[in-house]
FINU-42810 format. One line per field, with one value per residue: x, z, y of N, C-alpha, C in turn; residue in one letter. Coordinates in nm, 2 decimals, padded with zeros to 4 digits. Each point is the difference from the previous one (the first is absolute). Layout:
n_px X, ...;
n_pz Z, ...;
n_py Y, ...;
ca_px X, ...;
ca_pz Z, ...;
ca_py Y, ...;
c_px X, ...;
c_pz Z, ...;
c_py Y, ...;
residuo A, ...;
END
This chain:
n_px 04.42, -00.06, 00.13, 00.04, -00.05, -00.01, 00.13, 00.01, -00.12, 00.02, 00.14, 00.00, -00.04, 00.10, 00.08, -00.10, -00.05, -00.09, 00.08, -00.07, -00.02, 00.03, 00.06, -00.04, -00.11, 00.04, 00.10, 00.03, -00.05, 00.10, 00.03, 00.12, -00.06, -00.07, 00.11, 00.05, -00.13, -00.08, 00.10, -00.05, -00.04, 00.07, 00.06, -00.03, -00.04, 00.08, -00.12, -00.10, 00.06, -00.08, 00.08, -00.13, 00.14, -00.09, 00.04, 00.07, 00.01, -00.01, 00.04, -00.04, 00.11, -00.09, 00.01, -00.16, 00.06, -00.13, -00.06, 00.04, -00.08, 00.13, -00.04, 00.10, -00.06, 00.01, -00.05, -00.10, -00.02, -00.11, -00.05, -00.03, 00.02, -00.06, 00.04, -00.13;
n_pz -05.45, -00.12, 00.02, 00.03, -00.12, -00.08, 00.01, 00.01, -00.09, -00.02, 00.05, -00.05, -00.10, 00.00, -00.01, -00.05, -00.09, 00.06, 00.09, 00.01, 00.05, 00.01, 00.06, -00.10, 00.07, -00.01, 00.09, -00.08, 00.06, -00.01, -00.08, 00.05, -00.02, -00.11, -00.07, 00.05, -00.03, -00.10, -00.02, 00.05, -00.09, 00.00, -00.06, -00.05, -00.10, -00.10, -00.10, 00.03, -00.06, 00.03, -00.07, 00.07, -00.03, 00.06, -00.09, 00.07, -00.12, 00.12, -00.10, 00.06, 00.09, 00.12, 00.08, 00.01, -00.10, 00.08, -00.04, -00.02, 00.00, -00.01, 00.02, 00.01, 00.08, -00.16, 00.01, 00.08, -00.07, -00.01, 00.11, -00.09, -00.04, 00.11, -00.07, 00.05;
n_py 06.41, -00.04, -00.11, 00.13, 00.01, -00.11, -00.07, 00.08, 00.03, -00.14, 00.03, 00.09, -00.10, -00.12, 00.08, 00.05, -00.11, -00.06, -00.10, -00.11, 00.03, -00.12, 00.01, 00.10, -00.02, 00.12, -00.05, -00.10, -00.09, -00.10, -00.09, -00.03, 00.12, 00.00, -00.06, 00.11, 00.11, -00.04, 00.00, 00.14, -00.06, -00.07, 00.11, -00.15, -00.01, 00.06, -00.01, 00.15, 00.12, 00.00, 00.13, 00.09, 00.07, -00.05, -00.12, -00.06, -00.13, -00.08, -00.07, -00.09, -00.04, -00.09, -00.01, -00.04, 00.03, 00.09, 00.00, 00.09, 00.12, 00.07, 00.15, 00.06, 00.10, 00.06, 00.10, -00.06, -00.07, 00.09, -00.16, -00.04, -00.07, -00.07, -00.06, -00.06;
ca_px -00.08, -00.15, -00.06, 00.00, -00.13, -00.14, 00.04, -00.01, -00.12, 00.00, 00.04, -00.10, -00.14, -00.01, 00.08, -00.11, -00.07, -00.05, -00.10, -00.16, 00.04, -00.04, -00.07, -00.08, -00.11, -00.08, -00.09, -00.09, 00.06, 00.06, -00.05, 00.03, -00.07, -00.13, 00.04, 00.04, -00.12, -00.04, 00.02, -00.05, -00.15, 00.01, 00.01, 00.13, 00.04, -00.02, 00.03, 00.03, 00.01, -00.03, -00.04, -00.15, -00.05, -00.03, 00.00, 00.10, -00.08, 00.12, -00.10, 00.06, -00.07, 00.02, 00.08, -00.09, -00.01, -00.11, -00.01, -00.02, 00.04, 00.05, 00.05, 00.08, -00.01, 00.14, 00.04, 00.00, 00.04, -00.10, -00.04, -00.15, -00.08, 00.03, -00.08, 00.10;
ca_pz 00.10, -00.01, 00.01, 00.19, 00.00, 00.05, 00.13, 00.10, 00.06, 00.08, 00.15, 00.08, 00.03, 00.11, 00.13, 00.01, 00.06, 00.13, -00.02, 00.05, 00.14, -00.01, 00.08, -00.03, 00.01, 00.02, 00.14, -00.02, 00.11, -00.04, 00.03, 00.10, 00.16, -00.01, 00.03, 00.21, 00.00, -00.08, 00.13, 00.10, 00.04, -00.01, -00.14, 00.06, -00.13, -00.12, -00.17, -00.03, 00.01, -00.13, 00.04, -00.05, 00.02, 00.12, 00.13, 00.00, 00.07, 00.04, 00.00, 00.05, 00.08, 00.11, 00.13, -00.03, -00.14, -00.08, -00.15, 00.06, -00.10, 00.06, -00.13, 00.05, -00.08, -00.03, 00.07, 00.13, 00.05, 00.08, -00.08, -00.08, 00.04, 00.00, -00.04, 00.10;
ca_py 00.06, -00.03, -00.10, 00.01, 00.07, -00.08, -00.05, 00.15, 00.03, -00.09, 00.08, 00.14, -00.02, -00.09, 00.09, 00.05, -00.07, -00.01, -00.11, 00.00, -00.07, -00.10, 00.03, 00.12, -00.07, 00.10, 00.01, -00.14, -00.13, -00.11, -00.09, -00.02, 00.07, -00.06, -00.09, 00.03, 00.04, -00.12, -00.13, 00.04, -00.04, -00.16, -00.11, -00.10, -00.01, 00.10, -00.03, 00.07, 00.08, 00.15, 00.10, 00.06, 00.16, 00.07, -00.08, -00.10, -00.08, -00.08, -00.14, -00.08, -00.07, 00.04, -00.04, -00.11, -00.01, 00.00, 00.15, 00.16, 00.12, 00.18, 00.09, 00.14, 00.11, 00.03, 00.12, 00.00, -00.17, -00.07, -00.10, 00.05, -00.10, -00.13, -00.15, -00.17;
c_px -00.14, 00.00, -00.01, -00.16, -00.08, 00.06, -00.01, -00.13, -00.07, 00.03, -00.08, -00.14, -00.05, 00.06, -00.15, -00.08, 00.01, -00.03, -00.11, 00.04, -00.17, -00.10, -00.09, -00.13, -00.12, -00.13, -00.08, 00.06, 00.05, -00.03, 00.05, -00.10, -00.09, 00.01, -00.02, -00.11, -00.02, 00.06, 00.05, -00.16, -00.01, 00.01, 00.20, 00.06, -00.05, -00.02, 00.00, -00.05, -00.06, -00.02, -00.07, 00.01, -00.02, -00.01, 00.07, -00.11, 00.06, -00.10, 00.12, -00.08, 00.02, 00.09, -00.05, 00.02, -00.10, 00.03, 00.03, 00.07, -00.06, -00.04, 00.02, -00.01, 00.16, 00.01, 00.03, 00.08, -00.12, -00.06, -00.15, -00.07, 00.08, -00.10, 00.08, -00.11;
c_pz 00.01, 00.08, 00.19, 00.06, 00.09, 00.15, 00.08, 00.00, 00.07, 00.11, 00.05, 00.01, 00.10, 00.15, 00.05, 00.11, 00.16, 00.03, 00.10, 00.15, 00.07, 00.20, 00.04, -00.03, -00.01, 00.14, 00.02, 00.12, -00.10, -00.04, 00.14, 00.13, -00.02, 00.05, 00.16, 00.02, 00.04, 00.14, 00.13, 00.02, -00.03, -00.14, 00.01, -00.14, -00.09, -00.09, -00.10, 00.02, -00.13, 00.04, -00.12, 00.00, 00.12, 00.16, -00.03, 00.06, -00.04, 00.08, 00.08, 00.14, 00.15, 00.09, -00.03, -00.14, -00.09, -00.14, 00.07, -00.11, 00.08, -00.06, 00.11, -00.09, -00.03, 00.07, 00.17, 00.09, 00.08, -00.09, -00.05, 00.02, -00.02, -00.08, 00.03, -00.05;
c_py -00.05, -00.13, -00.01, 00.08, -00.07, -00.08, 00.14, 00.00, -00.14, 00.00, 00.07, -00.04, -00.11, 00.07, 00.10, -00.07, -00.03, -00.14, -00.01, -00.06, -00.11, 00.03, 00.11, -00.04, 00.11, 00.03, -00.09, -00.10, -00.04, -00.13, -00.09, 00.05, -00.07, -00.19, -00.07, -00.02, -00.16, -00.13, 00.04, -00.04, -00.11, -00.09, -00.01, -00.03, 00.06, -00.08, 00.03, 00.18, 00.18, 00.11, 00.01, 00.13, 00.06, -00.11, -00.11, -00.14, -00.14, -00.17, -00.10, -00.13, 00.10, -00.15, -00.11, -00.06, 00.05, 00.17, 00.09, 00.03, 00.13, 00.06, 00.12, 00.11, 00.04, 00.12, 00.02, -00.14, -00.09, -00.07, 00.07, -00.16, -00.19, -00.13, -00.11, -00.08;
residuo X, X, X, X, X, X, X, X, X, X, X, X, X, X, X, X, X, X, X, X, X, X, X, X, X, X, X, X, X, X, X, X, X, X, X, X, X, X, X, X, X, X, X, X, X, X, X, X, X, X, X, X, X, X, X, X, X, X, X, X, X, X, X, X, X, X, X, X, X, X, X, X, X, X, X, X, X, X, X, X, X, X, X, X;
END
């Protein structure tokens, strides 16, 4: 009997549990929205991308080849500011 102890409370304790669901952003944009955002205003290549907590900021090129760097607010989707 002792040795169904521990495989049973294993069961019930992994059967408990909850998993995390991956798209649960906490009311946060995406990186994808932000992404949209972002080459909705003319940036044509990504190289790269960071969430800041509170703002999504996203470096790359424009149409011309020249710098740009995005940053999208994480909560609303609105651009906060452009560098070219």
């Amino acid at each position: 009997m002792r040795k169904y102890i521990l495989p049973i409370v294993a069961v019930v304790a992994l059967g408990a549990a909850t998993p995390a669901k991956a798209y649960d952003s906490g009311g946060r944009v995406s990186m994808q929205v932000a992404l949209d955002v972002a080459t909705d205003i003319g940036l044509t290549t990504v190289s790269y991308t960071e969430f800041q907590g509170d703002k999504w900021e996203i470096q790359g090129r424009d149409r011309s080849g020249r710098y740009m760097e995005v940053a999208v607010d994480a909560g609303t989707g609105d651009v906060l500011w452009v560098n070219r």
